[in-house]
matplotlib code that plots the C-alpha trace (Angstrom):
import matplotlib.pyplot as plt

x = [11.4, 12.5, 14.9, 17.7, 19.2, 18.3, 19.5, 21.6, 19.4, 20.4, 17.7, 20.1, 22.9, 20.3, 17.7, 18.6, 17.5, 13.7, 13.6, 10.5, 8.8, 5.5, 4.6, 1.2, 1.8, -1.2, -1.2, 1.8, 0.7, 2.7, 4.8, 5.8, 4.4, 5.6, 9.2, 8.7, 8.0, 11.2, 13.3, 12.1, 11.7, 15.9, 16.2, 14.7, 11.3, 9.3, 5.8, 5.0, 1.3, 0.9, -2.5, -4.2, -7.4, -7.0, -6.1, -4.1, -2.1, -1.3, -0.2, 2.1, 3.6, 3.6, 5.9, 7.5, 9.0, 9.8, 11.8, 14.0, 14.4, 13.7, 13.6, 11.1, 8.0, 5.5, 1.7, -0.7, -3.6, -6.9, -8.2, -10.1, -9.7, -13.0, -15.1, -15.4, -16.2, -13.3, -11.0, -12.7, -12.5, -8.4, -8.1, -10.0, -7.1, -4.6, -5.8, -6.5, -3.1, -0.8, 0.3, 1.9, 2.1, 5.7, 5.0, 2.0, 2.3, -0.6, 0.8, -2.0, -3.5, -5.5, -4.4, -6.8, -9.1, -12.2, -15.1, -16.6, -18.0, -16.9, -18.8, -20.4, -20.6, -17.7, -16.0, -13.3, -10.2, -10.9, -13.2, -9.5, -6.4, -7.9, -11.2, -10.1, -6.7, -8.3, -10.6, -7.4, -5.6, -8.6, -9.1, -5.4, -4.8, -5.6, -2.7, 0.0, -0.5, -0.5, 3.2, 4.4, 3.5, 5.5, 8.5, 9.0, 9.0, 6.4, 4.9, 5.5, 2.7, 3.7, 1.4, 1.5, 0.7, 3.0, 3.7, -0.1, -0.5, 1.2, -0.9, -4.0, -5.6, -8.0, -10.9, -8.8, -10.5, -14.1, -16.3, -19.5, -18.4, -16.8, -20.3, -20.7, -18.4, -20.1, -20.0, -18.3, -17.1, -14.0, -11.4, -10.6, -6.9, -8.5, -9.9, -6.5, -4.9, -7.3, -7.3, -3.6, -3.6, -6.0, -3.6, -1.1, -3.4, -4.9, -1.4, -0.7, -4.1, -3.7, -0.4, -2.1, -5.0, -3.1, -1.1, 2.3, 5.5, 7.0, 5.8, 3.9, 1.1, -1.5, -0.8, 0.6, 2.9, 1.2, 3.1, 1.8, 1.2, 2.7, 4.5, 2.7, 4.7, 3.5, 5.6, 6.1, 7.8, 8.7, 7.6, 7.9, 7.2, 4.4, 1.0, -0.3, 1.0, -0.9, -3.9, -7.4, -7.0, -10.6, -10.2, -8.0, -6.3, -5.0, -4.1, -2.2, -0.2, 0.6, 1.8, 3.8, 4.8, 5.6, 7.8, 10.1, 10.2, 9.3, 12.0, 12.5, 10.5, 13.7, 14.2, 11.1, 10.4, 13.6, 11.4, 8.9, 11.5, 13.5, 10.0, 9.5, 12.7, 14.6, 15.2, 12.5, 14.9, 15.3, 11.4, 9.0, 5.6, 3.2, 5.6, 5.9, 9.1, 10.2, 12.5, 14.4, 14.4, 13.7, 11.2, 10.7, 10.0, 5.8, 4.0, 0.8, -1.7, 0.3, -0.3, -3.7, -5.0, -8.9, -8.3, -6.9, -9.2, -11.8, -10.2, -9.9, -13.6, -15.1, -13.1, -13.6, -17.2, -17.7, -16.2, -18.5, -19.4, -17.1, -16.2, -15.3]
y = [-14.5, -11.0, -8.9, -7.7, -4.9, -2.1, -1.9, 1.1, 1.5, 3.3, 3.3, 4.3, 1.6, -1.0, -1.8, -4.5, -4.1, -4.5, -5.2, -7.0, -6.0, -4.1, -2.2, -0.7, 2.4, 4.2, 7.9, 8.1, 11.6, 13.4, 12.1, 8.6, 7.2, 9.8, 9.4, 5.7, 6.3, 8.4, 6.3, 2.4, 4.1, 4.5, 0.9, -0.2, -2.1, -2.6, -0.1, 1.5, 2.3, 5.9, 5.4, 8.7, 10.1, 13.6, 13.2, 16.6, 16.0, 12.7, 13.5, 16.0, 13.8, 10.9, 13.9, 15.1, 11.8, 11.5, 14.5, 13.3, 10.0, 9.9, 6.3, 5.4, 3.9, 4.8, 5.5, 7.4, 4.8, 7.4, 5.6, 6.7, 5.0, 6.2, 4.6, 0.7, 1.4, 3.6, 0.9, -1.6, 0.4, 0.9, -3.1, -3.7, -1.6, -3.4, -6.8, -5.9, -3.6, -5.5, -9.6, -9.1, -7.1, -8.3, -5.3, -3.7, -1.0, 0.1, 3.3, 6.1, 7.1, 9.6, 11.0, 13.0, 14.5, 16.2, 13.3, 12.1, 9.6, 6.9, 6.3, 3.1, 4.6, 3.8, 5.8, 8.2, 6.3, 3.2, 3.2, 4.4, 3.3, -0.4, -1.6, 0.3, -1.2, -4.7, -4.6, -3.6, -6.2, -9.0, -8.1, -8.2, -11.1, -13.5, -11.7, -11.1, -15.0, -15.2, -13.3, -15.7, -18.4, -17.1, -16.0, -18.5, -16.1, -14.4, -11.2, -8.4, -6.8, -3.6, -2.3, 1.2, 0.7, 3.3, 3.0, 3.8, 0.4, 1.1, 4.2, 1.8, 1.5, -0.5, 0.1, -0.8, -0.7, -0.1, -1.7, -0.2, 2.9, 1.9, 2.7, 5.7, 8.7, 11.5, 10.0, 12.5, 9.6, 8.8, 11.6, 12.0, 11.1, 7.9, 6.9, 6.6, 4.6, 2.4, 2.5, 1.9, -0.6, -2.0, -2.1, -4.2, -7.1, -7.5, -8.0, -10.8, -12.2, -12.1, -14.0, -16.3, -17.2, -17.8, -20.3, -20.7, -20.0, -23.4, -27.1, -28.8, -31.1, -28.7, -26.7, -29.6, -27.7, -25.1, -20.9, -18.1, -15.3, -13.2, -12.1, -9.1, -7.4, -4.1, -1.3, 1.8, 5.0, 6.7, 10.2, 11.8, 15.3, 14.5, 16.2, 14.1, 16.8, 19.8, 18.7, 20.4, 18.8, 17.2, 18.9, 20.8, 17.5, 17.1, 20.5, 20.3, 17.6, 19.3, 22.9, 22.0, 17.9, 17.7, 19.8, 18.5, 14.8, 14.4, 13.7, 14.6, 12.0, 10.8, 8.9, 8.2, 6.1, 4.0, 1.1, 0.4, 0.8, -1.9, -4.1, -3.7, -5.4, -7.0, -10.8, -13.8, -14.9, -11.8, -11.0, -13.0, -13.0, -11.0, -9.0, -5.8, -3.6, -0.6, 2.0, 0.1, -3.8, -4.0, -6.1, -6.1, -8.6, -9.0, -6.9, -5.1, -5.5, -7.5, -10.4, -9.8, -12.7, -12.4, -8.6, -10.0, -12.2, -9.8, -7.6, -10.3, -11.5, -7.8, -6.7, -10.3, -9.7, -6.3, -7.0, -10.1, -9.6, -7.0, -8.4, -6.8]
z = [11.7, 12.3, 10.9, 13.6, 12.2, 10.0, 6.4, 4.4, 1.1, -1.6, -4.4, -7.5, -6.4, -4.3, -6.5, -9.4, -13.2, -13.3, -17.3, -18.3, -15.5, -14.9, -12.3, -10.3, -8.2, -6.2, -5.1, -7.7, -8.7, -5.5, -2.5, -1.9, -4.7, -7.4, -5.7, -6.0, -10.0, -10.0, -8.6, -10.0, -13.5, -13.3, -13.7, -16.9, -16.0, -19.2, -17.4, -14.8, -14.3, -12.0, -10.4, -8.9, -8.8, -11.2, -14.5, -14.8, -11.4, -12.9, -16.3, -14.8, -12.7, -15.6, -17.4, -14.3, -14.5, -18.7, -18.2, -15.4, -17.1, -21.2, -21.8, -19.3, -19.8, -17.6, -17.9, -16.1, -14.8, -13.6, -9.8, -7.3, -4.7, -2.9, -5.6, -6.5, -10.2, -10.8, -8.8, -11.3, -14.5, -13.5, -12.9, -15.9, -17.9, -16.6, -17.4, -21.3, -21.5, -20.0, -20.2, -16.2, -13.1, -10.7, -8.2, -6.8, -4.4, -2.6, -1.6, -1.6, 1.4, 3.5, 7.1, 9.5, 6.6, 7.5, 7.6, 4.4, 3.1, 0.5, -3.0, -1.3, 1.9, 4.1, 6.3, 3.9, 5.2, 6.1, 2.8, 0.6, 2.7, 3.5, 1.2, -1.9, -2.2, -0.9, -3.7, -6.0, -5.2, -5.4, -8.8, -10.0, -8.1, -11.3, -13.5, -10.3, -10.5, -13.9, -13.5, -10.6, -13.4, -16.2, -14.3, -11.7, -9.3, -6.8, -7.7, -4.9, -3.1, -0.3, 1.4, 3.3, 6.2, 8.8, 12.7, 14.0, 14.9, 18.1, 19.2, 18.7, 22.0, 23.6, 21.3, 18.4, 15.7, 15.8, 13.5, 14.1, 13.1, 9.4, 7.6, 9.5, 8.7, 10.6, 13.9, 16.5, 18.9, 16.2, 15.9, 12.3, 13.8, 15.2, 12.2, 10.8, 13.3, 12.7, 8.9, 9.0, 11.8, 9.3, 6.3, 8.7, 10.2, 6.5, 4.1, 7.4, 6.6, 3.1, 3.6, 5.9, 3.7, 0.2, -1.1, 0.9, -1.5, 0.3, -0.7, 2.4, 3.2, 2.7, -0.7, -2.7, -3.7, -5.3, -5.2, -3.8, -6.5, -4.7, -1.8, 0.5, 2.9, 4.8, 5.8, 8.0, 5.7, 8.9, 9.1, 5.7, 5.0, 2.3, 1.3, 4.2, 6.6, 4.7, 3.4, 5.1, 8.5, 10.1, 13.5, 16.0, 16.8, 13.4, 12.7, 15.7, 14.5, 11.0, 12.8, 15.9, 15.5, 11.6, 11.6, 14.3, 13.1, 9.4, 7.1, 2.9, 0.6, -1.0, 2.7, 3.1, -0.4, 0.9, 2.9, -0.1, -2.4, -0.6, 0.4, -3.5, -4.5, -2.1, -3.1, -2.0, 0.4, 2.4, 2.7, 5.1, 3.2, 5.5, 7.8, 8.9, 8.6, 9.9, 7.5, 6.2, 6.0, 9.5, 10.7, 15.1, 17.0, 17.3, 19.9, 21.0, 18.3, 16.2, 18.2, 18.1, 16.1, 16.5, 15.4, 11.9, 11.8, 11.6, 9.9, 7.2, 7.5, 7.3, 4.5, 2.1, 3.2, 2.2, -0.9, -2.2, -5.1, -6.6, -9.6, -13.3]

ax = plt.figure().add_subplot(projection="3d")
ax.plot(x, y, z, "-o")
ax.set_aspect("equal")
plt.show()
């Protein structure tokens, strides 16, 4: 099912009270996810966790927040993204601080950086935007079900993904390369597309290989513990566009295209916003969406099944074993 028509979001008037709920936000320190804080702390939800990787960038945001709204509860959470233990330790304070998680928002990302390697050895992006919010969301899976459980409802998973997907070419994503960061033959701007084309084909595949939130013949039944959905921000005028670029290409992008297309943060945060609490019945669980609400019809490497299908196998594969 797609979604024909675009939808006017407005955060303050749009998103319902979110009392009793807790919620996970990545790369919350800046951007996105800091305006994402901002504007679902507004509406009452009992926590917000604000995942990033330095503690004093994320404390100032975690105030940054208090002082624009008082009687919010929100919590800095120290990740890094790049590293499975930190990912662990985060997880690991969730599940002894907090009895349920309704929205998880896999927001933090990397664009175009110089190439670097991952604690474990992946390649810097696809190691953060894909396998270190897969490994995230496996290990708060048990308590996101735990939540659908309690509330009768399904937990809410968005994942950033962005509009790469359609500049992915016929190489798509190579595999080969994923463990090997200093290799010249992928542009640090390639390695995006395929880390975000990555994001997309996996929340489908995670979709795919849960329970179903509808009774049939083959779940008996059973919930999913949550619904995923992926989605595009547009282009937003974030830190993504002035970090160290990894090469000309990059730079290129930051100095002559930014600037012509990107639009303020507070439109940007609009689509995961709306992916974050829209009702069940206006979500498809494992779609894509455009800003905001809209969701095209399937093309290019969307319809790719094998692709997600590896993407699926490599990523649950790379993570056996990661456990807390």
């Amino acid at each position: 099912m797609t979604t024909s028509k675009r939808i006017d979001f407005s955060p303050d008037a749009d998103i319902p009270s979110l009392e009793g709920k807790v919620i996970l936000i990545t790369g919350a320190n800046s951007g996105l996810g800091k305006q994402a804080s901002l504007d679902l702390a507004k509406h009452s939800p009992a926590m917000i966790y604000m995942a990033a990787r330095d503690p004093a960038k994320g404390n100032e945001a975690v105030a940054d927040v208090n002082s624009q709204v008082p009687e919010a509860h929100v919590s800095y959470l120290e990740m890094d993204l790049s590293s499975f233990a930190s990912i662990k330790k985060a997880a690991k304070t969730v599940l002894e601080s907090s009895p349920r998680l309704d929205i998880l928002m896999l927001n933090a990302g990397l664009m175009g950086c110089p190439p670097k390697a991952t604690v474990e050895g992946y390649e810097i992006q696809m190691g953060t935007n894909l396998l270190g919010h897969a490994l995230l969301l496996k290990l708060l899976t048990p308590l996101l079900h735990h939540t659908s459980a309690i509330t009768g409802a399904p937990a809410r998973v968005v994942s950033m993904a962005s509009s790469a997907w359609k500049h992915a070419g016929p190489e798509k994503i190579q595999f080969d390369t994923l463990k090997d960061p200093f290799g010249g033959a992928v542009t640090p701007v390639r390695r995006y597309i395929q880390s975000k084309t990555a994001n997309m084909l996996y929340a489908s595949e995670v979709a795919k290989h849960c329970h179903s939130n509808t009774t049939d013949d083959t779940n008996q039944g059973e919930k999913k513990p949550f619904v995923i959905l992926s989605v595009d921000p547009g282009e937003v005028n974030t830190q993504l566009f002035t970090r160290e670029p990894g090469d000309e290409q990059m730079a290129g992008l930051q100095a002559h295209v930014a600037p012509k297309v990107v639009r303020p943060v507070v439109e940007g945060v609009k689509n995961q916003l709306w992916a974050a609490t829209a009702p069940d019945e206006d979500v498809v669980n494992g779609a894509h969406y455009e800003p905001v609400g809209y969701s095209p019809e399937p093309s290019g490497v969307m319809l790719d099944e094998e692709l997600g299908a590896r993407v699926w196998e490599w990523t649950r594969n790379e993570l056996e074993g990661q456990e807390i």
